[in-house]
C-alpha positions in Angstrom: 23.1 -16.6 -2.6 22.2 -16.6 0.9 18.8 -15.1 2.4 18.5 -11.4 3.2 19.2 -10.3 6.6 16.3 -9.1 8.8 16.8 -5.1 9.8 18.4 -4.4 12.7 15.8 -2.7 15.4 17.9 0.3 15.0 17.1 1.0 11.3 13.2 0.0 11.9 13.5 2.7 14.6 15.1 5.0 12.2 12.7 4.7 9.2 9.8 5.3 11.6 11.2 8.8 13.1 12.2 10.2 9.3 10.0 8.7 7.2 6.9 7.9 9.1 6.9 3.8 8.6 4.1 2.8 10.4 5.3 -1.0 9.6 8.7 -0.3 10.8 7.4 0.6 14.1 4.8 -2.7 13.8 7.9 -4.8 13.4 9.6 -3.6 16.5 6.1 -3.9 18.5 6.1 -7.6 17.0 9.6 -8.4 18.2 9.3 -7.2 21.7 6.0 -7.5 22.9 6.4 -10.9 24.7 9.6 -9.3 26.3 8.3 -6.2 27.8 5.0 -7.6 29.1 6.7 -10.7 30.7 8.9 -8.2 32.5 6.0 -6.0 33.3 3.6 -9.1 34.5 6.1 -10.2 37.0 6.3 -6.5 38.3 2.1 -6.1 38.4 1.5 -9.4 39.1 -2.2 -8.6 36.8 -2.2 -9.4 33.0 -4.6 -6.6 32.6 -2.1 -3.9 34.4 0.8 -5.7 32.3 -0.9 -5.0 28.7 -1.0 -1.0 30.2 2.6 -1.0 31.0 3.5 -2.7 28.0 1.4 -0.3 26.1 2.8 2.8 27.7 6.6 1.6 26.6 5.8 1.3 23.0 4.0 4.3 23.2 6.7 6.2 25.1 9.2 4.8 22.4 6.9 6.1 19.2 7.1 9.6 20.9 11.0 9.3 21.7 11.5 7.9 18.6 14.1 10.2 16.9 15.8 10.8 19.8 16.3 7.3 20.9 17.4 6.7 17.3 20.0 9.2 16.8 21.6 7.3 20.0 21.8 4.1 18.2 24.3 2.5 16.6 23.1 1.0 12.8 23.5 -3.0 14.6 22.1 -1.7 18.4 19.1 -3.7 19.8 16.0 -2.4 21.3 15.8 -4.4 24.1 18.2 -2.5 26.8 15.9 0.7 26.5 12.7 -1.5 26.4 13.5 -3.3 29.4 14.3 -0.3 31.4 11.6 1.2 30.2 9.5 -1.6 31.1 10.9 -1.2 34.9 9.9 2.3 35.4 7.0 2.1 33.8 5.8 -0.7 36.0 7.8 0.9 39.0 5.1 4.0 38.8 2.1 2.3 38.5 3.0 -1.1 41.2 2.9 2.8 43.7 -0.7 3.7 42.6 -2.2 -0.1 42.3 -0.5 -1.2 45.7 -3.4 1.3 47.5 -5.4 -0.9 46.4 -7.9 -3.1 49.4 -7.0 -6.6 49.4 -10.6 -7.4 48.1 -9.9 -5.6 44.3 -6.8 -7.8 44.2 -8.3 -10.7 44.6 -11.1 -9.8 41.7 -8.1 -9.5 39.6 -6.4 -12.8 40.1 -8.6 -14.2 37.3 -6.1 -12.5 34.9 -2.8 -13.3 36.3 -0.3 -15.7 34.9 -1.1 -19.7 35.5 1.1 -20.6 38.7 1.8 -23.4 37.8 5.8 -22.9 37.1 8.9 -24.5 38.8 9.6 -24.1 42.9 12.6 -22.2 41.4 10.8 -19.7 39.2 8.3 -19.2 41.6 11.7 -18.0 44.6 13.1 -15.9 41.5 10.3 -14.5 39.9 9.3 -11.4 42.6 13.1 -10.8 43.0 14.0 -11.4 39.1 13.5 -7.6 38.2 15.6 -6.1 41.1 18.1 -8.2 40.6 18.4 -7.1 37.0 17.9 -3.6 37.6 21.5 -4.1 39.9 23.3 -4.8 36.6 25.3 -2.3 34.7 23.7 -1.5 30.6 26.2 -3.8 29.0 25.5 -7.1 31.3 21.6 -6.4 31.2 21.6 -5.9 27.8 23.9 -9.4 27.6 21.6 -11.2 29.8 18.2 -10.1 28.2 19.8 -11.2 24.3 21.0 -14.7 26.0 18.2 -15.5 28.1 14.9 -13.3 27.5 14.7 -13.5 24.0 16.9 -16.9 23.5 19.5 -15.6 20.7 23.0 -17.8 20.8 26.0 -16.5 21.6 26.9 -15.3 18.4 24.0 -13.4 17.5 24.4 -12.0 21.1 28.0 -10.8 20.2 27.1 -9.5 16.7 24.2 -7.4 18.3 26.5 -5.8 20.4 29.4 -5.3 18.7 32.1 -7.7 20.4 33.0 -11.4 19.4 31.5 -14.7 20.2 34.5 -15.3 23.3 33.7 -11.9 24.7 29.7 -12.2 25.0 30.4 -15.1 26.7 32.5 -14.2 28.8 30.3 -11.0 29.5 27.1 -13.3 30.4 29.3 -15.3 32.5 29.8 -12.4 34.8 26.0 -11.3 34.8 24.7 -14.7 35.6 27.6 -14.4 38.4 26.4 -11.2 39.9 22.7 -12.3 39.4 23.5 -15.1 41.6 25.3 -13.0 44.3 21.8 -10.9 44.0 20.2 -13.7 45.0 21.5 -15.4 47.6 21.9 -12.1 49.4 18.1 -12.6 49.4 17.8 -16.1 50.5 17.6 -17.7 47.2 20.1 -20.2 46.1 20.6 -21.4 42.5 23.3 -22.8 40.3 24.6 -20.7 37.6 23.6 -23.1 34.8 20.2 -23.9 36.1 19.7 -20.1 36.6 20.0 -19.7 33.1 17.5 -22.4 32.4 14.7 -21.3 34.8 15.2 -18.2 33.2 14.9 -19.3 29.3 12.1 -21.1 30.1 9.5 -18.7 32.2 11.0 -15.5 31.9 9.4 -14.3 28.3 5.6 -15.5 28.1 3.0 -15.4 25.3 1.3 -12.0 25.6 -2.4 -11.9 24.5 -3.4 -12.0 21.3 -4.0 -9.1 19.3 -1.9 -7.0 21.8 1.0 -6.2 19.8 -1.5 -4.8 16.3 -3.1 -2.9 19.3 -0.3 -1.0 20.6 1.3 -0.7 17.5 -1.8 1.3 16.7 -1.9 3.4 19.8 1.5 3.6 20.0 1.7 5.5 15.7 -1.3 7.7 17.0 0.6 8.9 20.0 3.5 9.7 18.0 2.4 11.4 15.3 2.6 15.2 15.3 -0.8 16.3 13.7 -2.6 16.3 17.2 -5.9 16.3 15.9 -9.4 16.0 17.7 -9.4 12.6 15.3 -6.4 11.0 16.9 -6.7 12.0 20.4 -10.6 10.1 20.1 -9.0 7.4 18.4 -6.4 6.6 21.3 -8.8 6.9 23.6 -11.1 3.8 22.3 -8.4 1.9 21.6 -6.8 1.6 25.6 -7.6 3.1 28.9 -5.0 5.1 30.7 -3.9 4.4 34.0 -5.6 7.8 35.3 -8.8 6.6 34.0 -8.5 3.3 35.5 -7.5 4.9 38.8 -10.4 7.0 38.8 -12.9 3.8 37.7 -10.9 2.3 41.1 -11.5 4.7 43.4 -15.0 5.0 42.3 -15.9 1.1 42.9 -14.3 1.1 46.3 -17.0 3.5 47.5 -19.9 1.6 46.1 -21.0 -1.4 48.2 -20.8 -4.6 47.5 -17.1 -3.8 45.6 -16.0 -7.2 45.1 -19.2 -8.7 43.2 -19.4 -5.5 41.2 -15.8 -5.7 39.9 -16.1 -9.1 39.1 -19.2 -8.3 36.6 -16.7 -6.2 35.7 -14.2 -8.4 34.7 -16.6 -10.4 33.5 -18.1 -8.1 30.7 -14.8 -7.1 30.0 -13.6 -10.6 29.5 -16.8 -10.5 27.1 -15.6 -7.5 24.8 -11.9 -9.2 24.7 -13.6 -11.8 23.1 -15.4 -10.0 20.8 -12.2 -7.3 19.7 -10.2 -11.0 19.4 -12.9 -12.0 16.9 -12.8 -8.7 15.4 -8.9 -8.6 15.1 -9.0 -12.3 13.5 -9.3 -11.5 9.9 -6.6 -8.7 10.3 -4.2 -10.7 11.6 -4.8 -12.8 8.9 -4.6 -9.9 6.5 -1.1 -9.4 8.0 0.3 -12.9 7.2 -1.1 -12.9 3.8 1.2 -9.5 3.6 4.3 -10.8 5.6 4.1 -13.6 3.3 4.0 -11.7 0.0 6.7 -9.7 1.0 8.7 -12.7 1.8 7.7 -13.8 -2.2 8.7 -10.4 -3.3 12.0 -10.9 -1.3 12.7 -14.5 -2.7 12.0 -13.1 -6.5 14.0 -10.0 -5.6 17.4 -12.3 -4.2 16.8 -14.4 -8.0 16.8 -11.0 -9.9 19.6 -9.7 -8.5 21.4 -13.4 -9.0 20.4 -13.4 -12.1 21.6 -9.7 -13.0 25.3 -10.3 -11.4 26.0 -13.5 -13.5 24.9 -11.6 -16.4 27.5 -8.8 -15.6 30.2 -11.3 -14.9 29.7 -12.5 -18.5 29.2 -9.3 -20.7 30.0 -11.4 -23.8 27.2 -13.8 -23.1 24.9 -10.5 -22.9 26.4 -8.7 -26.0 25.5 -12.2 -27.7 22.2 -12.1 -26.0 21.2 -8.7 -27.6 22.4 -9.3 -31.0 20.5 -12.0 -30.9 17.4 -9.9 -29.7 18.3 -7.4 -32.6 17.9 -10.6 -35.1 15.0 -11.5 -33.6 13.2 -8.1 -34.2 14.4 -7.7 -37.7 12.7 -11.3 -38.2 9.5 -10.3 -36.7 9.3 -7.2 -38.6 9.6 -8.9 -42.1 7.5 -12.0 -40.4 4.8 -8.8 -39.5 5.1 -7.7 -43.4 4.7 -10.5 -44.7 1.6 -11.2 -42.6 0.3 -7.7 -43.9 0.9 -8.9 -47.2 -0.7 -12.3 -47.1 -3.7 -10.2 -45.1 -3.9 -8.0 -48.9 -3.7 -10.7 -51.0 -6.8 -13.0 -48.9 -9.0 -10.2 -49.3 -8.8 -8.9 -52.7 -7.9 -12.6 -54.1 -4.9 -11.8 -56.4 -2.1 -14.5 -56.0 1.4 -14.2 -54.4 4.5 -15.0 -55.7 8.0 -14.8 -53.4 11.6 -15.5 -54.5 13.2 -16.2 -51.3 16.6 -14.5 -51.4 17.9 -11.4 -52.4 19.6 -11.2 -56.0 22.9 -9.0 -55.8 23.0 -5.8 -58.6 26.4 -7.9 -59.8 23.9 -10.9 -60.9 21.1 -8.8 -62.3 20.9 -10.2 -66.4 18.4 -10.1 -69.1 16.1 -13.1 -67.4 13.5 -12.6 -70.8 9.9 -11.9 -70.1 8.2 -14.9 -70.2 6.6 -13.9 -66.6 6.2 -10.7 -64.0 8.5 -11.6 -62.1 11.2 -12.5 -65.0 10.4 -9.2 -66.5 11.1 -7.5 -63.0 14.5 -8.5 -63.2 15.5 -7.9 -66.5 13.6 -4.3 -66.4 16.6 -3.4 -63.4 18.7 -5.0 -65.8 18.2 -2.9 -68.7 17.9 0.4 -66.2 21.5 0.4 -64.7 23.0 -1.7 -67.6 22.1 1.7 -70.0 20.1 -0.6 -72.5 17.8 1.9 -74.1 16.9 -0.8 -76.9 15.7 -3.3 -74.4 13.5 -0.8 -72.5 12.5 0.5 -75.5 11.6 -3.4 -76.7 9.6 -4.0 -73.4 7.4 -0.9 -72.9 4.0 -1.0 -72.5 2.9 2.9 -73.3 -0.2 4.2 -72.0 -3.3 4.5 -74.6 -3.1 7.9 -75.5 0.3 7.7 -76.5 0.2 4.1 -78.4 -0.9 5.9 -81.5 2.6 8.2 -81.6 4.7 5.3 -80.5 5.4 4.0 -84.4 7.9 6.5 -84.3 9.3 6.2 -81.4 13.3 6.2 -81.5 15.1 3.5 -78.9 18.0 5.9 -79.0 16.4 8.8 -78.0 14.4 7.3 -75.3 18.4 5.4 -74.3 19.2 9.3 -74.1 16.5 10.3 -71.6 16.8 7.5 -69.3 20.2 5.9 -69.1 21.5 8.4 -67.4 18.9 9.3 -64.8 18.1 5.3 -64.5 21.5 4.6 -63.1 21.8 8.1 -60.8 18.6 6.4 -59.1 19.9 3.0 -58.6 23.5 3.6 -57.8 22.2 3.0 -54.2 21.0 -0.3 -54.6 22.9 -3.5 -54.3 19.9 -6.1 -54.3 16.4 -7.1 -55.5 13.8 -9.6 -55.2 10.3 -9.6 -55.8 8.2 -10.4 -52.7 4.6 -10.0 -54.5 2.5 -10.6 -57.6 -0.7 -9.4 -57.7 -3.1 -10.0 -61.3 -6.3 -7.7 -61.3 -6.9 -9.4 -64.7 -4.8 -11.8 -66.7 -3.5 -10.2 -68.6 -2.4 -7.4 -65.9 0.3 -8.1 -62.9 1.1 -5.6 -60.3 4.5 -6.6 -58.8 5.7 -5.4 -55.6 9.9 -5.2 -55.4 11.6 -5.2 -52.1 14.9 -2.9 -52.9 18.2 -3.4 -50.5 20.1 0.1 -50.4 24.0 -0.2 -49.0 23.3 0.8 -46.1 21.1 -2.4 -46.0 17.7 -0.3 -45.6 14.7 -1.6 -47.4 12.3 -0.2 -50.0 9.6 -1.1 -51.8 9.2 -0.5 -55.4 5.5 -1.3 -57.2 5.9 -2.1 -60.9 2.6 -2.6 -63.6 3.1 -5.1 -66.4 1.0 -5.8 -69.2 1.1 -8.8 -71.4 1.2 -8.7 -74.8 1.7 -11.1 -77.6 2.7 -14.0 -74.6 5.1 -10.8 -73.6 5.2 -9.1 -69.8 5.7 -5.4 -70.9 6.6 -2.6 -67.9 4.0 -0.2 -68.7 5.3 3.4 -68.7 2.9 6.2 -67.6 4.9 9.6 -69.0 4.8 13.2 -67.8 6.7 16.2 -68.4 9.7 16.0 -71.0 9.6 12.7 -71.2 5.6 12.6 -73.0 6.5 16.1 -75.3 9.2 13.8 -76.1 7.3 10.7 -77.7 4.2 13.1 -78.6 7.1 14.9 -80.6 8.5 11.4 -82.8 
């Protein structure tokens, strides 16, 4: 079974605007944070004025959220509306930083990009963006899946919806036009090695920690509970492009506005430092989670496996549960027995067990040389309508030994025979699974009865000996003691 597919930025998108997935909208921030602050750094030329563009997208796109959504297609990428987003974003501010004296510029070149690139990237890189901005959706979108964010030419076709011919094709003609672009401005490059100087400096590593902070900006923007709470909370978390304007404006007045903004940056540079440490253990926290889930996923894809071989076999699972059913009947007589053995340890009285089940057909006059003997041939006598024999092997209870000398077998035959084999027409088998002996010359017997319906019963049983001679001893009520009181 092959791995699960990733979802597509479209679904992310969608399960943020209905359902309020905050890690939805985190994996989107995750995927395309390196693409939109590349794109804004070459337009700002500052790192610092970058990281407020890129924030501004994301947060733009939390707040667009459904709209931008319903547009989509279930496949559609992100990076077309992120990119252009990224341009206008970066368009407005480049107007309100450009006022800026030569002297602040240069107390922000600490944070720009190192320099140190190709002669080619260097002629392409301030020209890059316009040129893109000259392409139609389609071609951009093409160039920015090829190129920007390095996907082959298949994924590039799958993601937007043609085959593997036609997205080349289609990349082809953007690289063409981008070309065109370009010399028109003085810049000459090959169409291969355009694609290469491109690949390889167009999409930098944005700071750390930037993407878990816009992804938290960027959810407390679009939420719709516009609390006193959240409005606070965006605030510490970035500072807008009006604020930073204002801070500007107020520097350039001051004297000295060069050494001041450099302390600036300095103490700034300081607290970076200090929210990286901060951020550290979350980050952490975060790949400890993206690796569970990938755990939960794996265990999930085996499951599933395992559940679809099962229902291509349903004999194999019909044998499986009858062989659970077994199982449980086993443990439950296992568990009895273990209940029993706990009764006999504690009051000390010895066990006896026969093993298998003796069928009503095979039921005989076994003598009564023992309990368990006597057992046996007391069923015997019952359903057999052996009156004599019952009468021969009753043990009566005290007070009604003394009347017993007249005691007729027939008439107690009469009373029982009957009744005896009404009650055990529902039986088919016997055996005795416990002998207990309070004294010697007492044994309490416990019979485990099978009914037709293969139910189980128990039956106790209290024999006497006498004269070498396991009697069933009778305790009578009713009828049945008028009756002998009466012979």
């Amino acid at each position: 079974m092959g791995e699960m597919q990733p979802s597509s930025n479209a679904q992310l998108l969608r399960d943020y605007a209905e359902h309020g997935a905050e890690t939805a909208f985190a994996e989107i921030v995750a995927r395309h944070t390196d693409l939109v602050y590349s794109a804004a750094l070459r337009q700002v030329y500052s790192s610092d004025l970058a990281r407020d563009v890129t924030q501004s997208v994301f947060t733009d796109l939390a707040r667009k959220a459904r709209t931008v959504s319903a547009n989509l297609s279930p496949t559609a990428s992100l990076v077309g509306w992120l990119y252009r987003g990224t341009r206008f974003a970066a368009r407005d501010l480049y107007r309100h930083e450009t006022r800026r004296t030569q002297r602040e510029r240069q107390a922000m070149e600490q944070f720009l990009s190192d320099p140190e690139t190709a002669p080619d990237w260097e002629q392409l890189r301030p020209v890059l963006d316009d040129a893109m901005s000259e392409l139609d959706d389609t071609d951009r979108d093409a160039v920015l899946l090829r190129y920007f964010k390095n996907h082959d030419l298949r994924t590039v076709g799958a993601t937007l919806g043609i085959s593997d011919d036609a997205a080349q094709k289609r990349v082809s003609r953007a690289v063409e036009r981008l070309r065109e672009f370009f010399a028109k401005r003085g810049v000459t490059v090959g169409a291969s090695g355009l694609g290469v100087v491109i690949s390889a400096n167009a999409v930098q590593a944005a700071p750390v920690g930037l993407a878990l902070t816009i992804s938290t900006a960027a959810v407390l923007t679009g939420t719709t509970l516009a609390t006193t709470a959240t409005i606070t909370a965006t605030k510490a978390i970035a500072m807008t492009a009006l604020q930073k304007t204002i801070l500007t404006a107020t520097i350039a007045v001051l004297a000295g506005a060069g050494i001041y903004e450099a302390r600036q940056a300095s103490q700034l540079r300081d607290k970076v430092h200090t929210l990286q440490q901060q951020q550290a253990p979350l980050l952490e926290q975060v790949q400890q989670l993206q690796n569970e889930r990938e755990d939960s996923a794996r265990q999930f894809a085996a499951l599933r496996e395992d559940n679809e071989r099962l229902n291509k076999n349903p004999n194999e699972l019909l044998k499986l549960r009858g062989e659970v059913g077994a199982l449980r009947r086993s443990n439950q007589e296992i568990a009895q027995r273990l209940l029993q053995n706990n009764s006999i340890s504690k009051t000390g009285s010895t066990l006896s067990q026969t093993g298998e089940f003796t069928p009503k057909t095979d039921w005989k006059d076994v003598g009564v040389g023992n309990p368990e003997t006597a057992a046996q041939t007391y069923f015997w006598a019952l359903t057999a309508g052996r009156g004599d024999k019952l009468g021969s092997m009753m043990a009566l209870p005290d007070e009604l030994a003394s009347q017993a000398a007249n005691f007729k077998t027939q008439d107690f035959s009469n009373v029982f025979t009957e009744k005896a084999k009404q009650a055990f027409s529902t039986y088919k088998a016997m055996r005795v699974v416990k002998t207990e002996y309070p004294t010697p010359d007492e044994a309490k017997v416990t019979v485990q009865m099978q009914t037709e319906s293969d139910e189980m019963e128990f039956m106790p049983l209290t024999f006497r000996r006498i004269n070498n001679q396991w009697n069933i001893r009778m305790d009578f009520f009713g009828p049945t003691a008028d009756l002998i009181q009466q012979k």
